[in-house]
SEFIZA-3560 file (N, C-alpha, C; in Angstrom, 3 decimals):
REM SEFIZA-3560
<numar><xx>0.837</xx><yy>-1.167</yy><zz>0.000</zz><atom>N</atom></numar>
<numar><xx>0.000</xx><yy>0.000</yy><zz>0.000</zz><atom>CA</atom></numar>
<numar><xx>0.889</xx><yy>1.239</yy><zz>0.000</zz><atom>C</atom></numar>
<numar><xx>0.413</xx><yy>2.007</yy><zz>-1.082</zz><atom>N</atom></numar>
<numar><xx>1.167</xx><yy>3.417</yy><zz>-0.732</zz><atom>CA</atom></numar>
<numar><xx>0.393</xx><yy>4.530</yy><zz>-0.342</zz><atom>C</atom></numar>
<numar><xx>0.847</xx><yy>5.584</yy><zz>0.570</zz><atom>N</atom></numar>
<numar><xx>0.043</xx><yy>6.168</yy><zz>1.326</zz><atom>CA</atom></numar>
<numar><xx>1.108</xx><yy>7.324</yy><zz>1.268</zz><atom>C</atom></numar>
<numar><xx>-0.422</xx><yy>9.040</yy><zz>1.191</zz><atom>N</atom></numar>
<numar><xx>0.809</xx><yy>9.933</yy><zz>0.564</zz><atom>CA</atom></numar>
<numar><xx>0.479</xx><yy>10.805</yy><zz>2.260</zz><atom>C</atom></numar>
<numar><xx>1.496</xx><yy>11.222</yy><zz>2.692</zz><atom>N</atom></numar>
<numar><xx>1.512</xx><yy>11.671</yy><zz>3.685</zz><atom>CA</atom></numar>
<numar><xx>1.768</xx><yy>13.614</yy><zz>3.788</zz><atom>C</atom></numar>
<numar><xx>0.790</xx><yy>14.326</yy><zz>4.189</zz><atom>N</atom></numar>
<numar><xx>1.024</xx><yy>16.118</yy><zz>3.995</zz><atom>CA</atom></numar>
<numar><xx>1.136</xx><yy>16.092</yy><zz>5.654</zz><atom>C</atom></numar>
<numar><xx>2.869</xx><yy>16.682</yy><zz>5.836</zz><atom>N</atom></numar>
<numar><xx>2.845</xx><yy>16.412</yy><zz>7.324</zz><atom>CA</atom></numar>
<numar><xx>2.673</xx><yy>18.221</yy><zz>7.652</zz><atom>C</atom></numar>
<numar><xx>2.342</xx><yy>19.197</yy><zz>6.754</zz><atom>N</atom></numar>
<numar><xx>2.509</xx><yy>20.495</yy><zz>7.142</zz><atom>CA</atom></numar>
<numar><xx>1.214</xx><yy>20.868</yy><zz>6.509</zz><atom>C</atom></numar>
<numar><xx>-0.024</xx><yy>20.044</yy><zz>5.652</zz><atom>N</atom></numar>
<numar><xx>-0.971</xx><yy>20.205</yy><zz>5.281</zz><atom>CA</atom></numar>
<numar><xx>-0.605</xx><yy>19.938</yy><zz>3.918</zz><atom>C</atom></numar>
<numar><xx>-2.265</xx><yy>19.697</yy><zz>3.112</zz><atom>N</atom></numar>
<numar><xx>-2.248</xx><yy>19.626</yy><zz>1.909</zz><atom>CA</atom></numar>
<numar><xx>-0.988</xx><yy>20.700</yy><zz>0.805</zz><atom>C</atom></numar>
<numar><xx>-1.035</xx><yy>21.519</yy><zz>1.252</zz><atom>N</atom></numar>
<numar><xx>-0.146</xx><yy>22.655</yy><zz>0.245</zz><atom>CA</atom></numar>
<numar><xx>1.025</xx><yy>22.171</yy><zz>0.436</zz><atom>C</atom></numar>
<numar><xx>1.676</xx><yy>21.168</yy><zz>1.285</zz><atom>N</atom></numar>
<numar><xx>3.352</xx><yy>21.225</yy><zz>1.336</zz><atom>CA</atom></numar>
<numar><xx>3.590</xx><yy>19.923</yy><zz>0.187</zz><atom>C</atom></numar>
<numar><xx>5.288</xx><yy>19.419</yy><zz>0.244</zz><atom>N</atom></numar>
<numar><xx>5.234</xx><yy>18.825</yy><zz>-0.389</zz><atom>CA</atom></numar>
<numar><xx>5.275</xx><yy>17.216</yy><zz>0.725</zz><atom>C</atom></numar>
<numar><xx>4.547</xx><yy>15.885</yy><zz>0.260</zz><atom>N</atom></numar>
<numar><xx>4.081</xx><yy>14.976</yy><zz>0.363</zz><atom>CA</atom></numar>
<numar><xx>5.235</xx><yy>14.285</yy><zz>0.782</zz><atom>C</atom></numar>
<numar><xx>4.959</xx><yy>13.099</yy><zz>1.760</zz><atom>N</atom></numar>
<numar><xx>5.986</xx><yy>11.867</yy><zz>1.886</zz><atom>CA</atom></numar>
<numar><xx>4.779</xx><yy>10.793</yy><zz>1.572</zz><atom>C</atom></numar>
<numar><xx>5.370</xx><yy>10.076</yy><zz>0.885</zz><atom>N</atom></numar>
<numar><xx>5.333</xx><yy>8.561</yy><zz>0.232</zz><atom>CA</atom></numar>
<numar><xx>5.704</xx><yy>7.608</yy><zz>1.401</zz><atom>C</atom></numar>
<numar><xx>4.824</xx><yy>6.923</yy><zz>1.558</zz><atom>N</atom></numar>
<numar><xx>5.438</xx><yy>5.423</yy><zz>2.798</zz><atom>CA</atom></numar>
<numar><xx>4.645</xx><yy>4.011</yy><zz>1.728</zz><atom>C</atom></numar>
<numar><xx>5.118</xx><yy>3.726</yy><zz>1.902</zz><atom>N</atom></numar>
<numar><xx>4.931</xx><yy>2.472</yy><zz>1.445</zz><atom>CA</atom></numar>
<numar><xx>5.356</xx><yy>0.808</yy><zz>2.207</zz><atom>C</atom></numar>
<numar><xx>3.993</xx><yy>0.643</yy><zz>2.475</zz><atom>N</atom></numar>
<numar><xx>4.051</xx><yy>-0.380</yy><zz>3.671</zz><atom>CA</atom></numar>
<numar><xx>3.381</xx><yy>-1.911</yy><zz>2.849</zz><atom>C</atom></numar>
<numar><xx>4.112</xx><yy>-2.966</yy><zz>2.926</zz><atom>N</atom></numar>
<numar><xx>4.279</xx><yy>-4.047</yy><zz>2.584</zz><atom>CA</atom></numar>
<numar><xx>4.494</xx><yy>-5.112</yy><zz>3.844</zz><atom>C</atom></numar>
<numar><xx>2.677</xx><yy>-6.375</yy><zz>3.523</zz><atom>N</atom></numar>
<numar><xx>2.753</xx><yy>-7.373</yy><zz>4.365</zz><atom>CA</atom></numar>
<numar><xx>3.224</xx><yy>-8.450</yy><zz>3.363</zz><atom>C</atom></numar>
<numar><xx>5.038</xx><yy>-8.846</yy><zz>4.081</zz><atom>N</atom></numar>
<numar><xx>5.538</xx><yy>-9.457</yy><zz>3.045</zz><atom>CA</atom></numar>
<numar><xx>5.272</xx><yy>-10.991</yy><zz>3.735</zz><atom>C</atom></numar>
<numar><xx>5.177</xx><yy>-11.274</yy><zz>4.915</zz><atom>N</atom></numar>
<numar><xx>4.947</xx><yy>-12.713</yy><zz>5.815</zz><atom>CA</atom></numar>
<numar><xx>4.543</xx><yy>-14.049</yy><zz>4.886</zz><atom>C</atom></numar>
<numar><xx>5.660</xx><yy>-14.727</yy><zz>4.926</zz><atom>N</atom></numar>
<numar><xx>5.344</xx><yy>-15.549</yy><zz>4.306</zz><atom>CA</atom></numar>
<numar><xx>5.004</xx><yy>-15.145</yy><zz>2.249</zz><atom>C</atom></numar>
<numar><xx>5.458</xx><yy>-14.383</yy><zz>2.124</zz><atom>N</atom></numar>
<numar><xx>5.730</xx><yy>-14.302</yy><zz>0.506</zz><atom>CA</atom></numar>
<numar><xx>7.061</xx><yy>-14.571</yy><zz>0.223</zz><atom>C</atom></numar>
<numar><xx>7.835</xx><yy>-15.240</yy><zz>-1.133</zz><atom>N</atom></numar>
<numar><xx>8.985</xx><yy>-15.224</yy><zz>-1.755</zz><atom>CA</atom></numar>
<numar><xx>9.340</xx><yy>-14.008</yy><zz>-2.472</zz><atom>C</atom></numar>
<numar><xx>10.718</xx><yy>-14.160</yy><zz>-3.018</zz><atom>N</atom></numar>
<numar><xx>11.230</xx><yy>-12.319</yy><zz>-2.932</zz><atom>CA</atom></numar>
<numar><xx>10.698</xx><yy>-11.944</yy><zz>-4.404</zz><atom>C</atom></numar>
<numar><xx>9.922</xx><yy>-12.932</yy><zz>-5.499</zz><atom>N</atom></numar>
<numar><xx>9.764</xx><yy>-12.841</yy><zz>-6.438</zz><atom>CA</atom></numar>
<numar><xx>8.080</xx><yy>-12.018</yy><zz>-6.199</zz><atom>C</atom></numar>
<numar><xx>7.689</xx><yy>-12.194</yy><zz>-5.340</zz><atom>N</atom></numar>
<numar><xx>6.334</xx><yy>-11.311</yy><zz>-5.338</zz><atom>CA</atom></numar>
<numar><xx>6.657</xx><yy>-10.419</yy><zz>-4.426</zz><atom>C</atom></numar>
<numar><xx>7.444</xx><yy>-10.485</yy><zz>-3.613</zz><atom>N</atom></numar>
<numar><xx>7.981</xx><yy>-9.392</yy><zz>-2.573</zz><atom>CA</atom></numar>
<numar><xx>8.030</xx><yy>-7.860</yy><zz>-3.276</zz><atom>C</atom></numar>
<numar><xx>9.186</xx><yy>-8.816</yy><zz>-4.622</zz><atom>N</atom></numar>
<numar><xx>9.765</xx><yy>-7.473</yy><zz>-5.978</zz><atom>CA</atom></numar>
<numar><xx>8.284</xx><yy>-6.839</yy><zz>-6.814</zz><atom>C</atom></numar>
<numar><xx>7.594</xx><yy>-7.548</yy><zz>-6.880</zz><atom>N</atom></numar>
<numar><xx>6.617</xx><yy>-7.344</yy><zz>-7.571</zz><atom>CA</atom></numar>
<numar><xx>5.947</xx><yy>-6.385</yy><zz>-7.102</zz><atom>C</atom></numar>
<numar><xx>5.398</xx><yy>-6.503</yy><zz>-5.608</zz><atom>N</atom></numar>
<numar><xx>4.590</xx><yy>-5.816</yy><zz>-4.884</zz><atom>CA</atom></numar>
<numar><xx>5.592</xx><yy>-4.172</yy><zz>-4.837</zz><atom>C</atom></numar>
<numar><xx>6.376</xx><yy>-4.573</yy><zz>-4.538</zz><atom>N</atom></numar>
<numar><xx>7.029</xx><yy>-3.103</yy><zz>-3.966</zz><atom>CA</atom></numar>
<numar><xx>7.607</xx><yy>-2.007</yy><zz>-5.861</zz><atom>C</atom></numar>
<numar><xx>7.018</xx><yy>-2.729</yy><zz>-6.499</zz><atom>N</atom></numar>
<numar><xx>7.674</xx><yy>-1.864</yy><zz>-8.119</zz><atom>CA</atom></numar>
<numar><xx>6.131</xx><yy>-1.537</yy><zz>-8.159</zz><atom>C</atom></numar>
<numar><xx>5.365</xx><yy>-2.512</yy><zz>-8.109</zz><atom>N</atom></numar>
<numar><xx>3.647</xx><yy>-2.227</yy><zz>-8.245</zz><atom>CA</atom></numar>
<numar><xx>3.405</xx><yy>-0.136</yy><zz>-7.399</zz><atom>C</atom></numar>
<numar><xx>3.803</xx><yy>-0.953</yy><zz>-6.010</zz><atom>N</atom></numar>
<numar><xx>3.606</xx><yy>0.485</yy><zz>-5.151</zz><atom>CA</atom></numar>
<numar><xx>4.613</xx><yy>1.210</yy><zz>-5.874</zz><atom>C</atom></numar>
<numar><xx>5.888</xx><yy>1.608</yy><zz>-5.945</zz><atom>N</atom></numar>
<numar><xx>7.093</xx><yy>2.643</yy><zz>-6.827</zz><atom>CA</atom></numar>
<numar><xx>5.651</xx><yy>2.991</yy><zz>-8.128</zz><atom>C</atom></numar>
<numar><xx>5.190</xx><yy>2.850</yy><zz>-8.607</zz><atom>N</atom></numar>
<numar><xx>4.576</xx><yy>2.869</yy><zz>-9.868</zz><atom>CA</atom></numar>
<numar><xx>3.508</xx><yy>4.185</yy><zz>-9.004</zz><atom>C</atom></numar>
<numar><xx>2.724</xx><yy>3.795</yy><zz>-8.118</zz><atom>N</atom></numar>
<numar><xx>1.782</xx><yy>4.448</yy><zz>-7.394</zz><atom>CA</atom></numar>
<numar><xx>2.509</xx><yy>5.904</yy><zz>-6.841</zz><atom>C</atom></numar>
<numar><xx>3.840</xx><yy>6.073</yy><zz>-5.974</zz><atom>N</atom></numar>
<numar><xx>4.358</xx><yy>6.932</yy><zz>-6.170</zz><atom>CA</atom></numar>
<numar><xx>4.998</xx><yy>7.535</yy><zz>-7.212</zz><atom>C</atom></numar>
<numar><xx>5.170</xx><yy>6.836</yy><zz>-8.475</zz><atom>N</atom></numar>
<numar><xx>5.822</xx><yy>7.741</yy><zz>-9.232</zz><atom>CA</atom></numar>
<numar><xx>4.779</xx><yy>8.589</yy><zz>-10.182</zz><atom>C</atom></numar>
<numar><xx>3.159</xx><yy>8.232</yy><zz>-10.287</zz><atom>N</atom></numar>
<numar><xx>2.279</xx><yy>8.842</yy><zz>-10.444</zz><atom>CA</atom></numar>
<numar><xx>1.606</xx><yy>9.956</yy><zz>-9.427</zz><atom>C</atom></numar>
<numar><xx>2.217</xx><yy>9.845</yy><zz>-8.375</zz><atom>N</atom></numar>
<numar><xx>1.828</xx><yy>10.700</yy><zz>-7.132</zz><atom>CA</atom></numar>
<numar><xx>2.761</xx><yy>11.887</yy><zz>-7.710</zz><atom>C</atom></numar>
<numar><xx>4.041</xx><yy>11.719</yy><zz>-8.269</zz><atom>N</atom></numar>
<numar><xx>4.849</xx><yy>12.566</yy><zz>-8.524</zz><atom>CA</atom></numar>
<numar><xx>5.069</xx><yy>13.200</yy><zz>-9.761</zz><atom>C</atom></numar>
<numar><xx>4.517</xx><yy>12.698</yy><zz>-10.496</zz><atom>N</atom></numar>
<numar><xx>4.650</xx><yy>13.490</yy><zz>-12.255</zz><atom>CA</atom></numar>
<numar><xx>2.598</xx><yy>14.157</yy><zz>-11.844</zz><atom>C</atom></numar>
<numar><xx>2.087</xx><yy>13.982</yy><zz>-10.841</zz><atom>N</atom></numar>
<numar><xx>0.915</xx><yy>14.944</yy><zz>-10.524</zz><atom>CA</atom></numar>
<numar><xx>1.960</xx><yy>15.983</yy><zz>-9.855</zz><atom>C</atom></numar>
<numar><xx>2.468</xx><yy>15.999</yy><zz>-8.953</zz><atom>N</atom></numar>
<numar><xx>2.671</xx><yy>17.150</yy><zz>-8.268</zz><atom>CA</atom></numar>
<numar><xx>4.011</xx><yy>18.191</yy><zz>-9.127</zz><atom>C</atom></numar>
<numar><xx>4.116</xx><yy>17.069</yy><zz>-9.864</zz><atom>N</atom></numar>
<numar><xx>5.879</xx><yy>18.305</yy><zz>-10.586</zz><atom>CA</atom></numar>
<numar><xx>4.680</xx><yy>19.082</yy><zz>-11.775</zz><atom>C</atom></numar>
<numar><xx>3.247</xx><yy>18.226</yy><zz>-12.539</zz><atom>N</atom></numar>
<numar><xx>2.583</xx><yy>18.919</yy><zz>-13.097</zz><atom>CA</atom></numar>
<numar><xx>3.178</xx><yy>18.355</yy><zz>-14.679</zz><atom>C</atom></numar>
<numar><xx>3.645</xx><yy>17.203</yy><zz>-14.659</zz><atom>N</atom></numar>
<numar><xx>4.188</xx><yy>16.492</yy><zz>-16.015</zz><atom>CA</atom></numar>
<numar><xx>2.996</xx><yy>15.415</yy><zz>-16.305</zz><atom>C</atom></numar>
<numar><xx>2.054</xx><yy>16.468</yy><zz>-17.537</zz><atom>N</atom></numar>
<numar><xx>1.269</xx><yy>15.036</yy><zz>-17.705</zz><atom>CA</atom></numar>
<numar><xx>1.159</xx><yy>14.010</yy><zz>-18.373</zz><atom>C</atom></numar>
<numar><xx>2.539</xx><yy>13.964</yy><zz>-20.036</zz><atom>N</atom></numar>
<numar><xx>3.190</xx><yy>13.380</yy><zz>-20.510</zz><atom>CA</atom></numar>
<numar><xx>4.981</xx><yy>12.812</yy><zz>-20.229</zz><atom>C</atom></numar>
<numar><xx>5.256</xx><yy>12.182</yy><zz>-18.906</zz><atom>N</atom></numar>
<numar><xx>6.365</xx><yy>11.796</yy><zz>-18.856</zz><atom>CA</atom></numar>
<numar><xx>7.178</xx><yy>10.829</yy><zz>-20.095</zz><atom>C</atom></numar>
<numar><xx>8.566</xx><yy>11.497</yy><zz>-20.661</zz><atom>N</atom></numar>
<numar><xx>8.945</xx><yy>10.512</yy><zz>-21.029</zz><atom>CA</atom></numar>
<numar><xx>8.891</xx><yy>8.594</yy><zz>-20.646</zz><atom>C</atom></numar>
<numar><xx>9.227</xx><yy>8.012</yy><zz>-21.563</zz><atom>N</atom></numar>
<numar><xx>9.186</xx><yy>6.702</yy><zz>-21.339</zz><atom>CA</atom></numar>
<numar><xx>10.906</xx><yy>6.245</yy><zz>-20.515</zz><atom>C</atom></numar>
<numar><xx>11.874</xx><yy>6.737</yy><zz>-21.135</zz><atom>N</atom></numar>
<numar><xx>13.011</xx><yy>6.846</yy><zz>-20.360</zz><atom>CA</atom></numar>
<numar><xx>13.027</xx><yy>7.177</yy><zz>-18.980</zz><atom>C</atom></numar>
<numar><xx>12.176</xx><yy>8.753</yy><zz>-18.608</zz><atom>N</atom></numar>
<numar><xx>12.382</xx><yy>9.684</yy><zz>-17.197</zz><atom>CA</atom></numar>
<numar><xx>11.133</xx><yy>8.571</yy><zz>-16.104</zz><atom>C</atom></numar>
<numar><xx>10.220</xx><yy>7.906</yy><zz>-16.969</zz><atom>N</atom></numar>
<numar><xx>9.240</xx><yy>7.242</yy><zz>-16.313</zz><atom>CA</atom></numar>
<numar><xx>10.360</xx><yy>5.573</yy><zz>-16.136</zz><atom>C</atom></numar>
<numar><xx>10.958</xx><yy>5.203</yy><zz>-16.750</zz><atom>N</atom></numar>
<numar><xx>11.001</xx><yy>3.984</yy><zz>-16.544</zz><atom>CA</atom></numar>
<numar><xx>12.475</xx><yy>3.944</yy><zz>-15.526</zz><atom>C</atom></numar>
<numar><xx>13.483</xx><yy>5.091</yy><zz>-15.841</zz><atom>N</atom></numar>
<numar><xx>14.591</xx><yy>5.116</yy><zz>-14.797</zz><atom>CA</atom></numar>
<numar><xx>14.372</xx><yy>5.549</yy><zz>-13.449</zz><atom>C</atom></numar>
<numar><xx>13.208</xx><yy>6.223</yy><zz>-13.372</zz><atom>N</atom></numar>
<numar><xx>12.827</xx><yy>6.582</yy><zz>-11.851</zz><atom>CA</atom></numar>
<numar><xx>12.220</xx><yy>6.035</yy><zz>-11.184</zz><atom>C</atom></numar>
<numar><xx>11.455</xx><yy>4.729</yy><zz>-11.758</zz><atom>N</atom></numar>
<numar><xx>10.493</xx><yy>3.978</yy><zz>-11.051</zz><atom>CA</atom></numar>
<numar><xx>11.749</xx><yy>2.610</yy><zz>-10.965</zz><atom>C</atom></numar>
<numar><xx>12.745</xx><yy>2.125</yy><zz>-11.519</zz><atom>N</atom></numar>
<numar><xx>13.629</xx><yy>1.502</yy><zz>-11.289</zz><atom>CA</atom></numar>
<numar><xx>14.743</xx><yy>2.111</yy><zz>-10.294</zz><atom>C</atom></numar>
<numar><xx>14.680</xx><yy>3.388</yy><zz>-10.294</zz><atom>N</atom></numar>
<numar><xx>15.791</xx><yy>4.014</yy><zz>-9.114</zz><atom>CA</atom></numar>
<numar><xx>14.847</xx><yy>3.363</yy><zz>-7.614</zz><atom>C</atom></numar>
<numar><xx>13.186</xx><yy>4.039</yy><zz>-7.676</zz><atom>N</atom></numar>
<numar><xx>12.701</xx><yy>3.527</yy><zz>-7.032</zz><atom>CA</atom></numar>
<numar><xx>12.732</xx><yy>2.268</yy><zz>-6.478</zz><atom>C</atom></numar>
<numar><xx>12.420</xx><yy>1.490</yy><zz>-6.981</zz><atom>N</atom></numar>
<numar><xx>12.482</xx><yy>0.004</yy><zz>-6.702</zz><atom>CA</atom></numar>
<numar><xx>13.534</xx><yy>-0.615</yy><zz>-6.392</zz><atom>C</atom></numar>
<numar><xx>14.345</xx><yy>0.243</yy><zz>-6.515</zz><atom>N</atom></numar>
<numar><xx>15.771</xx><yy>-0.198</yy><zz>-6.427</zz><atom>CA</atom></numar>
<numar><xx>16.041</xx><yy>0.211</yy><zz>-4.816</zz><atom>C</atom></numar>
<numar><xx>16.022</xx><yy>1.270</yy><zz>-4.320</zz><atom>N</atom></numar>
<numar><xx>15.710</xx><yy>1.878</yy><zz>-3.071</zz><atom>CA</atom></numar>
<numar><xx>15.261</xx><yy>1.368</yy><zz>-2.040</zz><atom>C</atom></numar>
<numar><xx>13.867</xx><yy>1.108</yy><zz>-2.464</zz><atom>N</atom></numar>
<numar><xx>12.689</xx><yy>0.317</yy><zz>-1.510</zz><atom>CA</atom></numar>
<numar><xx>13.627</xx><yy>-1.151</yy><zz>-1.324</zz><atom>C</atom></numar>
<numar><xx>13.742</xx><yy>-2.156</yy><zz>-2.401</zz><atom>N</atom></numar>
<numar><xx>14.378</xx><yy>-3.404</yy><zz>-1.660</zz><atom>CA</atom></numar>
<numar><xx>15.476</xx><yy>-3.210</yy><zz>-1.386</zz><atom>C</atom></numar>
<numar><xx>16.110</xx><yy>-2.040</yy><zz>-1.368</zz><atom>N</atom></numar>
<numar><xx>17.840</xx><yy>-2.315</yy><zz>-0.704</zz><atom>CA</atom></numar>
<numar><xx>17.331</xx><yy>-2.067</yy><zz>0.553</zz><atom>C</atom></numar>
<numar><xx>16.293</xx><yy>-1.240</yy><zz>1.063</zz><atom>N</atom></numar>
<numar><xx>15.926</xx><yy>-0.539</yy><zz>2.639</zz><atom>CA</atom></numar>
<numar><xx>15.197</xx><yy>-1.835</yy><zz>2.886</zz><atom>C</atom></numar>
<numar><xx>14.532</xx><yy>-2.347</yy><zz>2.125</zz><atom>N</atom></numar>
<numar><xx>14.115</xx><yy>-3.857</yy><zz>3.108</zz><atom>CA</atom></numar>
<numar><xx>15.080</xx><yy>-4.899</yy><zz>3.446</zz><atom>C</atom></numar>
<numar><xx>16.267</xx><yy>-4.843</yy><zz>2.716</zz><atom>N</atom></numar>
<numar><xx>17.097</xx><yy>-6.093</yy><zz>2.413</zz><atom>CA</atom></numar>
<numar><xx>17.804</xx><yy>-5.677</yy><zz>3.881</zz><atom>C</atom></numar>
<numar><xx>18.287</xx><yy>-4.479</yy><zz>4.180</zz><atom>N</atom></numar>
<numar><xx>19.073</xx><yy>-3.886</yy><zz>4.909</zz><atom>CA</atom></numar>
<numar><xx>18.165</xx><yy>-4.037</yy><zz>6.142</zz><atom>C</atom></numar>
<numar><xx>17.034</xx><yy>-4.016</yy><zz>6.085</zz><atom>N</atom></numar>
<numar><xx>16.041</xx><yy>-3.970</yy><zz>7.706</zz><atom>CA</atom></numar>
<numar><xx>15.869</xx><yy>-5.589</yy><zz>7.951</zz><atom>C</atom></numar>
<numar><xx>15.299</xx><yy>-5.775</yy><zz>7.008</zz><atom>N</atom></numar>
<numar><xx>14.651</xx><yy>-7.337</yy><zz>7.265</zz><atom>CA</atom></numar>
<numar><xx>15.967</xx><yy>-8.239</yy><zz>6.603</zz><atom>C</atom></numar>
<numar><xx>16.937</xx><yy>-8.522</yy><zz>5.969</zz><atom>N</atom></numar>
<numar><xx>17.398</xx><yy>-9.033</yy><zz>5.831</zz><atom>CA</atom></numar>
<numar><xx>16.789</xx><yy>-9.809</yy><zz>3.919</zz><atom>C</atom></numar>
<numar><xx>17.851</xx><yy>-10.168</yy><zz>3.809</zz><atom>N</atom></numar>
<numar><xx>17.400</xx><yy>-11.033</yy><zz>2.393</zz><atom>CA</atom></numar>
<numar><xx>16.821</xx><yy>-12.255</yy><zz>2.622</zz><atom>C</atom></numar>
<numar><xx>15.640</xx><yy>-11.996</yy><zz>2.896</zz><atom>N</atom></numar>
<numar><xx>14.386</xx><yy>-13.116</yy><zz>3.099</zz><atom>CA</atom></numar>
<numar><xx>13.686</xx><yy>-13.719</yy><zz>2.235</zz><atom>C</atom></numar>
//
């Protein structure tokens, strides 16, 4: 689930959390789930920059920077499970 967070109100800019019940899943849907959510924030974010045609390049390297991010911070918390 991704969930957009306005910790100074709607007008500021947003934090992204993205919370994953991985219990008992393998890392092949683990990956899945967490690029699924990156996808959800990276549409949270070409709304707020006001890009309503993103390249296919600027869309596909940022949602892979993403995803890339998210499982190194799980690998690093939870371990390579």
């Amino acid at each position: 689930m991704m969930t957009t967070y306005h910790p100074h109100g709607e007008q500021t800019n947003p934090i992204c959390i993205i919370t994953v019940n991985c219990e008992g899943m393998d890392n092949c849907v683990r990956v899945g789930i967490i690029a699924h959510e990156c996808v959800h924030v990276f549409q949270e974010l070409i709304e707020r920059i006001g890009e309503n045609v993103p390249s296919p390049e600027f869309e596909a390297y940022t949602i892979q920077s993403m995803v890339t991010n998210v499982v190194w911070a799980w690998e690093k918390t939870f371990g390579d499970t």
